[in-house]
C-alpha positions as a LaTeX table, in Angstrom:
\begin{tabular}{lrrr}
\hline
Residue & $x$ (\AA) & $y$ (\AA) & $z$ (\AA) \\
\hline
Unk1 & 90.59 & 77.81 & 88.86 \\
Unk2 & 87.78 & 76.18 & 90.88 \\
Unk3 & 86.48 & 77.87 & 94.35 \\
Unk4 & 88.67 & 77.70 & 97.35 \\
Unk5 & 87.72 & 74.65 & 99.46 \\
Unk6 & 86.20 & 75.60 & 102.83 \\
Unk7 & 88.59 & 73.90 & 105.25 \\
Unk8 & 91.55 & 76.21 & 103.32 \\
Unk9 & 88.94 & 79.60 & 103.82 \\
Unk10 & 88.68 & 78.68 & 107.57 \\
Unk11 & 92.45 & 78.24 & 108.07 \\
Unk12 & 93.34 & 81.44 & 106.17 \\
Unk13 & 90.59 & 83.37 & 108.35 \\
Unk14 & 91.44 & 82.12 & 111.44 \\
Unk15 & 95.33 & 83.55 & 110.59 \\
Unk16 & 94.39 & 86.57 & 109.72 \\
Unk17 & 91.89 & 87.08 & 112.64 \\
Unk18 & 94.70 & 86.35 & 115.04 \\
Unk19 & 97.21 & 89.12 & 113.81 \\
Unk20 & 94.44 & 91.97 & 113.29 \\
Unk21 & 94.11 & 94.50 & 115.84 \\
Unk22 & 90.21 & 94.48 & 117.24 \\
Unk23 & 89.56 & 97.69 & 116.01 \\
Unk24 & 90.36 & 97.53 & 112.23 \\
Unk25 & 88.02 & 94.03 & 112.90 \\
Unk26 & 85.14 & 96.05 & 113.72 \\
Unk27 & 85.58 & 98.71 & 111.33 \\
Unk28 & 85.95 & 96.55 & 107.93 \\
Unk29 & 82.57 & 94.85 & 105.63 \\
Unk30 & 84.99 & 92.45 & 103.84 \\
Unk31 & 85.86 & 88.79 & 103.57 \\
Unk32 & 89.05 & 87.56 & 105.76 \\
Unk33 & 90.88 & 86.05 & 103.07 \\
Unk34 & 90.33 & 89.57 & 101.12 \\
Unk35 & 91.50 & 91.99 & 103.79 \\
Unk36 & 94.57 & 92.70 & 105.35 \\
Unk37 & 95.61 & 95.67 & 108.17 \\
Unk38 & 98.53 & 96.67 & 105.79 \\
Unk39 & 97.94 & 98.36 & 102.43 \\
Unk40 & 97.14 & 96.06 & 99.52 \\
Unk41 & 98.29 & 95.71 & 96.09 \\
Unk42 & 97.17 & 97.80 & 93.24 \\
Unk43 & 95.78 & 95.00 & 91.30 \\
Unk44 & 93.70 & 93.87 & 94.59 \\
Unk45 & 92.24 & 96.91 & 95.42 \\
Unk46 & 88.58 & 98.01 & 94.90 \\
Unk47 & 88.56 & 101.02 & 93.18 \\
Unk48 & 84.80 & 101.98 & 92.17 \\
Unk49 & 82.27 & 105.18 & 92.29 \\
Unk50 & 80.43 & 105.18 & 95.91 \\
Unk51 & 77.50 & 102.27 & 96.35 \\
Unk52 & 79.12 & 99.81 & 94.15 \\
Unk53 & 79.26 & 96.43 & 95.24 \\
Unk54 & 83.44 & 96.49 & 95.95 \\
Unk55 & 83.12 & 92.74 & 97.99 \\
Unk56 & 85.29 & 91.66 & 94.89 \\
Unk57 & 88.51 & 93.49 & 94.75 \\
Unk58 & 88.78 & 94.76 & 91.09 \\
Unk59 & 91.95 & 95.78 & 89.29 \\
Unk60 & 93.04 & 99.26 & 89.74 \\
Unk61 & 92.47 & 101.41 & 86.93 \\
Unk62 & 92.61 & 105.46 & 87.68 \\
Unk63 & 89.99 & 106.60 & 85.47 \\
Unk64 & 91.80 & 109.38 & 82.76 \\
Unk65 & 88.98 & 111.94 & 83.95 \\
Unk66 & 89.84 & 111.97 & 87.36 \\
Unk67 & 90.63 & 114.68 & 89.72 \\
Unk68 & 94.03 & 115.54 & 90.42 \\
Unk69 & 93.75 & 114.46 & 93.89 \\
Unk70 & 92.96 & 110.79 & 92.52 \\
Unk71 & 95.56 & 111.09 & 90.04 \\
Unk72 & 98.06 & 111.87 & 92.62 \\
Unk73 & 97.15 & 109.29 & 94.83 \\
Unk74 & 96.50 & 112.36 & 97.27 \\
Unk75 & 92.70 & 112.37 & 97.48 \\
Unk76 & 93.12 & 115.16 & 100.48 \\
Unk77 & 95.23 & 117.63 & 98.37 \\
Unk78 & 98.12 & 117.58 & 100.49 \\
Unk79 & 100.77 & 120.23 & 99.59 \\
Unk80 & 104.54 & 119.78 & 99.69 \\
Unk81 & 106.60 & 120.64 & 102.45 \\
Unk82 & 106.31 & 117.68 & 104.95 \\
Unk83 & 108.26 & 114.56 & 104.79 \\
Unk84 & 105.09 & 111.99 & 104.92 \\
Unk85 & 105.37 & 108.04 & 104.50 \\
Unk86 & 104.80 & 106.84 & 101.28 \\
Unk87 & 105.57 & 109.11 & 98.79 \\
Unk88 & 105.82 & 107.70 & 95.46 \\
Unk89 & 109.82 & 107.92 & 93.68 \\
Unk90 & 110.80 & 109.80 & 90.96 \\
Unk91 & 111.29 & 106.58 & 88.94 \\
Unk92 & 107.91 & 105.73 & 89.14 \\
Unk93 & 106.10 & 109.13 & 88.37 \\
Unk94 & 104.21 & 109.78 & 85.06 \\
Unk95 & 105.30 & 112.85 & 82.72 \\
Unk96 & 102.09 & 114.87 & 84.11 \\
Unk97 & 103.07 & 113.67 & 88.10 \\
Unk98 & 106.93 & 114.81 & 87.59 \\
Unk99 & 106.24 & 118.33 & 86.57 \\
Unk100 & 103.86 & 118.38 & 89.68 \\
Unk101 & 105.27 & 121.09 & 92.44 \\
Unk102 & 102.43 & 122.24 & 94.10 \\
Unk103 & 101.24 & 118.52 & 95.81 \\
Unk104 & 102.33 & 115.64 & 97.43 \\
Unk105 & 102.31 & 112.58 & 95.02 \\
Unk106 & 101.72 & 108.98 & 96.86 \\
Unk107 & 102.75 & 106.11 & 95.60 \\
Unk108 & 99.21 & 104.11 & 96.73 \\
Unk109 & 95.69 & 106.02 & 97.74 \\
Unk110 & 96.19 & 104.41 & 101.01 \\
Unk111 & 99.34 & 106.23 & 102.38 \\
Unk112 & 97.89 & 109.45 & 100.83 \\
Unk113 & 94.44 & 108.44 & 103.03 \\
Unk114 & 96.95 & 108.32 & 106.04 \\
Unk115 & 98.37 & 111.93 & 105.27 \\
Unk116 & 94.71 & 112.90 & 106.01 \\
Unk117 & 94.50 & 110.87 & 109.22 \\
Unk118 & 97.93 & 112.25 & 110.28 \\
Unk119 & 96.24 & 115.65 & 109.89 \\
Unk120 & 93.44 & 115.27 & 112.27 \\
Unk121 & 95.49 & 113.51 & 114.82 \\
Unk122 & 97.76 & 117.39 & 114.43 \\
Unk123 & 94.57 & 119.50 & 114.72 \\
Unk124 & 93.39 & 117.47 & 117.70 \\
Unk125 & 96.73 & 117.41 & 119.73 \\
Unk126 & 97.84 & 120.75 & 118.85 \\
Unk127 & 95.29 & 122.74 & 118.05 \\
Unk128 & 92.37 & 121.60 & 120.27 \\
Unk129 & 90.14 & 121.10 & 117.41 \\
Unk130 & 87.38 & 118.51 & 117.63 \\
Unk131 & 84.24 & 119.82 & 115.68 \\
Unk132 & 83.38 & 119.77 & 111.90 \\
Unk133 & 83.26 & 123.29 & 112.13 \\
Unk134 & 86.74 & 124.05 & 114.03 \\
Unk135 & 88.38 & 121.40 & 111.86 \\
Unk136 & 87.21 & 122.11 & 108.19 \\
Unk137 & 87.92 & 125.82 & 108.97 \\
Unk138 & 91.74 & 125.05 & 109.41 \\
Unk139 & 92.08 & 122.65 & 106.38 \\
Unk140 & 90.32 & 125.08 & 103.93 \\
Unk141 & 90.64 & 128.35 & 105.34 \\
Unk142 & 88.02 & 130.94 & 104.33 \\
Unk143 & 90.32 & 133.23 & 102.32 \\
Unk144 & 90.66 & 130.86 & 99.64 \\
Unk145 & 87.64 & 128.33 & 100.50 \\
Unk146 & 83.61 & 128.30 & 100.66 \\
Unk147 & 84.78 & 127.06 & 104.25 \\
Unk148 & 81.12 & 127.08 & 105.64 \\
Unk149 & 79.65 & 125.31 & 102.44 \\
Unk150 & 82.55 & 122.78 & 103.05 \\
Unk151 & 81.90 & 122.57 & 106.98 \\
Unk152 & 77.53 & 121.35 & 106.01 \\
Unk153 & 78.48 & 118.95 & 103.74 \\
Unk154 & 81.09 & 117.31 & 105.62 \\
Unk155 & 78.53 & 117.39 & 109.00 \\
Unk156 & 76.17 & 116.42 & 107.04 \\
Unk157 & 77.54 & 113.47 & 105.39 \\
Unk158 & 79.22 & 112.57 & 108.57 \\
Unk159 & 75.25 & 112.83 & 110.42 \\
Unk160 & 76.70 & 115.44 & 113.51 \\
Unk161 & 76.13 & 119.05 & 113.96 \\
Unk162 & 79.00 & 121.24 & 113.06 \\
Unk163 & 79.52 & 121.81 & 116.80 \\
Unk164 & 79.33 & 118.63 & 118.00 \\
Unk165 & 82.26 & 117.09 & 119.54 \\
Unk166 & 83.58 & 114.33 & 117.12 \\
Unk167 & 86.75 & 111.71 & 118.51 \\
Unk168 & 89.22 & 111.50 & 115.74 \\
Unk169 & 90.80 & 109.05 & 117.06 \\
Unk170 & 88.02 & 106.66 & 116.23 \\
Unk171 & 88.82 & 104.99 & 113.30 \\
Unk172 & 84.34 & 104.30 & 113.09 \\
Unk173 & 84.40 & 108.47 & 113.31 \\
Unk174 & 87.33 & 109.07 & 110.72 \\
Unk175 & 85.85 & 106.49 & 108.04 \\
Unk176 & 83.25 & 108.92 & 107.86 \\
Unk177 & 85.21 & 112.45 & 108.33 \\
Unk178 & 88.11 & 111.12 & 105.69 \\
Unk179 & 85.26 & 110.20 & 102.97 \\
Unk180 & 83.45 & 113.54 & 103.34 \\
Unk181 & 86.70 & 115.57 & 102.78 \\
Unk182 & 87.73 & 112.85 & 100.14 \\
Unk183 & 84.88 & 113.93 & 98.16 \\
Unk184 & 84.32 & 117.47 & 98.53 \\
Unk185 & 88.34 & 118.05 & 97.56 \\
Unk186 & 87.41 & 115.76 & 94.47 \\
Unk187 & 84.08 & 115.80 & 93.76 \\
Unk188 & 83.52 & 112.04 & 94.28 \\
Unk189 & 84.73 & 109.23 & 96.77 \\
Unk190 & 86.08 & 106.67 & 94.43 \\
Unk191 & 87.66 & 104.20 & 97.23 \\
Unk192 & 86.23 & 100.69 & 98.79 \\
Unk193 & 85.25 & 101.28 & 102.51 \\
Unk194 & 88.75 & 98.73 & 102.88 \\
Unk195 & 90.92 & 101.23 & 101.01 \\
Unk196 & 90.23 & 103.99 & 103.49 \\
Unk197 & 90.21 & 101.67 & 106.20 \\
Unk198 & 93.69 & 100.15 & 105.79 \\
Unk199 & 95.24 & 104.41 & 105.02 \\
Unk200 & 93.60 & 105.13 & 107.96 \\
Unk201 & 95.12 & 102.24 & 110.12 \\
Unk202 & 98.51 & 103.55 & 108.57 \\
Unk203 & 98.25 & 106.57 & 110.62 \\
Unk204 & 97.68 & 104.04 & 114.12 \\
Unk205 & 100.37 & 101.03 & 113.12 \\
Unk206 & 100.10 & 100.47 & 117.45 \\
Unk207 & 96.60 & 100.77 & 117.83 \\
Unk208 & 94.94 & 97.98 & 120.12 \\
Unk209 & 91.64 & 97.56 & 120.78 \\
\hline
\end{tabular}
């Protein structure tokens, strides 16, 4: 199949610029006719190790050494007991994801991405919390956590202080916050910049501007 002539580009962009909120503009690296505010399929999503080049959506392949939280679909290691969006049915679980009971299994990373989002939004309205520190010490609790190892590497990956005031309802803020925790729950951040974007978005489906 040859390349896609220019005129056809321009007309697909143009759509697609038209429907997308400003913010979720700003906040994704990736070609128009590649992106979209709503979550994509699994054989157009990037899916590689952090600093690969993941301009070209590749197929999705979970890779069989994985952490749990990948496997899951539940990169924050959300625990049952909510009802969230976009958990994954019985029919399509694996034998290893039916006999799961301690976490949530998603049926995409993305709405598993949005749990995570969800989260903050809770600690912020509820609980006051707007600081690496005061955050990461409610979503891995010292008791059973190295909560203050946890709280560096997320401040530090996210460039703040612990302290510092952070606005999580800044999708450029979260991008950062929701990778950090992404990869200190699994070890690794193995999602495209547009992967996180579009779970995060899940958690704002009104946001303007």
């Amino acid at each position: 199949m040859g390349e896609m002539p220019a005129w056809l580009k321009e007309g697909i962009k143009a759509r697609l610029d038209e429907k997308m909120p400003a913010w979720l503009k700003e906040g994704l690296a990736v070609r128009a006719e590649e992106q979209s505010p709503t979550p994509i399929t699994k054989n157009q999503r990037g899916f590689g190790l952090e600093g690969d080049d993941v301009d070209e959506p590749v197929s999705f392949v979970i890779p069989k050494d994985a952490s749990r939280g990948i496997r899951n679909n539940n990169p924050g290691n959300i625990e049952t007991g909510a009802k969230w969006q976009g958990v994954a049915k019985d029919e399509d679980l694996n034998t290893e994801q039916k006999g799961e009971s301690r976490f949530v299994v998603f049926e995409s990373p993305e709405f598993g991405i949005r749990s995570i989002t969800k989260i903050m939004q809770t600690y912020r309205t509820k609980h006051g919390l707007s600081t690496v520190r005061g955050i990461i010490n409610r979503w891995a609790p010292p008791f059973e956590n190295n909560t203050d190892a946890y709280v560096d590497a997320v401040a530090e990956f996210m460039g703040v202080g612990p302290d510092d005031r952070i606005d999580t309802t800044n999708p450029k803020i979260l991008l950062p916050l929701v990778s950090a925790i992404i990869k200190h729950e699994n070890g690794v951040q193995p999602y495209s910049e547009s992967t996180i974007m579009a779970g995060i978005s899940l958690a704002f489906p009104n946001k303007e501007g």
